[in-house]
C-alpha positions as CSV (number, residue, x, y, z in Angstrom):
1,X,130.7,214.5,172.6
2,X,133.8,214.7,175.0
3,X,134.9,217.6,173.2
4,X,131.6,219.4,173.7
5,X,131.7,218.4,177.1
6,X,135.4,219.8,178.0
7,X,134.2,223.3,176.2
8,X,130.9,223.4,178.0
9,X,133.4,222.8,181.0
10,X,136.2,225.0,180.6
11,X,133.6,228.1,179.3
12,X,131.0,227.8,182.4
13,X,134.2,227.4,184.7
14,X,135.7,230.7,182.9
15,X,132.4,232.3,182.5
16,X,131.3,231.9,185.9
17,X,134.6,233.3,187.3
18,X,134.8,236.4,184.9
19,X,131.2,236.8,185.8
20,X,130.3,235.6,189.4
21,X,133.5,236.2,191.0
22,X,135.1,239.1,189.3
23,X,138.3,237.2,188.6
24,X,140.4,238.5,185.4
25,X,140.0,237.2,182.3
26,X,143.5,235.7,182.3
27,X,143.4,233.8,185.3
28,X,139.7,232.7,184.6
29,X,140.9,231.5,181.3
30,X,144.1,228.8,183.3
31,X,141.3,228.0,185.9
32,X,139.1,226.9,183.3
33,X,141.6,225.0,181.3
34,X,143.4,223.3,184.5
35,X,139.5,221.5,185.1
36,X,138.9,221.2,181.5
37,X,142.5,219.6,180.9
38,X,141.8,217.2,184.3
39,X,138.0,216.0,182.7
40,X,139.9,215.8,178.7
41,X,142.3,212.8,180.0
42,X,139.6,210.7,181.7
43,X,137.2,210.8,178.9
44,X,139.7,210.6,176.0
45,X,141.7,208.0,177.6
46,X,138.7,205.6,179.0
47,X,136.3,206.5,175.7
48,X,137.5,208.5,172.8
49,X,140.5,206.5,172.2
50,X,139.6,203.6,174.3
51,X,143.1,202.9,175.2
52,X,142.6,200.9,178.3
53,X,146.3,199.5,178.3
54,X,149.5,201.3,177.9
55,X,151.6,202.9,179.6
56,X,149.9,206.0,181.7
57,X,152.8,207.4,182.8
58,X,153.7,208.1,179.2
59,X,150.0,209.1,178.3
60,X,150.2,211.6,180.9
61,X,153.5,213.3,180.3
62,X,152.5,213.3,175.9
63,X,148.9,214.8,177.3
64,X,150.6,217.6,179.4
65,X,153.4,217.9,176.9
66,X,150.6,218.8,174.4
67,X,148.2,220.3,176.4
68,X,151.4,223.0,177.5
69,X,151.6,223.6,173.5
70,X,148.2,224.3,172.6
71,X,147.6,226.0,175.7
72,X,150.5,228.8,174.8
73,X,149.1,228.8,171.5
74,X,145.6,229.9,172.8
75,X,146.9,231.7,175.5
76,X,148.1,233.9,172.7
77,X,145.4,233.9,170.6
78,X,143.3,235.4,173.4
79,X,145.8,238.1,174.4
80,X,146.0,239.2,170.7
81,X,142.2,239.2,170.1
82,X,141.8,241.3,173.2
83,X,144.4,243.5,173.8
84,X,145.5,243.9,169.6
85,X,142.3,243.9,168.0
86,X,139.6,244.7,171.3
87,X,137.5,241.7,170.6
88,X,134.9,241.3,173.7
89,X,136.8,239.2,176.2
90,X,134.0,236.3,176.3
91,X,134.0,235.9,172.5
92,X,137.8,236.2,172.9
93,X,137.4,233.0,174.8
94,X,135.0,231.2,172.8
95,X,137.6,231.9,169.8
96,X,140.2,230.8,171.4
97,X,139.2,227.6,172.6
98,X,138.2,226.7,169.4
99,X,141.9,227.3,167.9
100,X,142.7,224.8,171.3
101,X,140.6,222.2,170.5
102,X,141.2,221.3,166.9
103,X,144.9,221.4,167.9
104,X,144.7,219.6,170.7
105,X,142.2,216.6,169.7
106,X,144.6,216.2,166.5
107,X,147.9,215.7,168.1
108,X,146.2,213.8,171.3
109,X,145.4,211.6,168.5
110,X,148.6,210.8,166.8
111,X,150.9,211.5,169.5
112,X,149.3,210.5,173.1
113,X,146.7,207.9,172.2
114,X,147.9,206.8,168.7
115,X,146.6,203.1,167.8
């Protein structure tokens, strides 16, 4: 549900700024991701992995640390389906964020919030 919720967030944020406000599809795509990224702690923290305790200081740093990973990783992933292979930049996005998300819930999971 949290994941859903991040991807519903980062895509209308991205959408709506490729779309409404003519921003390019690069910057549109950090924008999204710095809200989605911001919303992803909270919920993962307080109810994926209900880790209430520990040390947040370390959470956050192993969260960034991560996020910074898969980000690059998706970052190019998008710039090779649209500029290499001319995918349609808002399916571009949607592919993308999928190749994020699996990589990112996995090692949030055994790295930041690991039981």
């Amino acid at each position: 549900m949290v994941g859903v919720l991040n991807t519903t967030l980062s895509l209308v944020v991205i959408y709506s700024l490729m779309t409404f406000f003519h921003v390019g599809v690069y910057t549109a795509n950090i924008w999204g991701y710095v809200v989605g990224v911001t919303n992803s702690f909270i919920w993962n923290k307080v109810w994926v992995f209900r880790k209430n305790g520990g040390t947040i200081c370390r959470e956050v740093l192993y969260f960034l640390a991560i996020f910074a990973f898969c980000y690059g990783i998706q970052f190019m992933s998008l710039r090779f389906m649209i500029e290499t292979i001319s995918l349609n930049s808002y399916v571009a996005q949607l592919l993308a964020m999928g190749v994020y998300t699996i990589m990112n819930f996995i090692l949030n999971k055994c790295v930041t919030f690991r039981c």
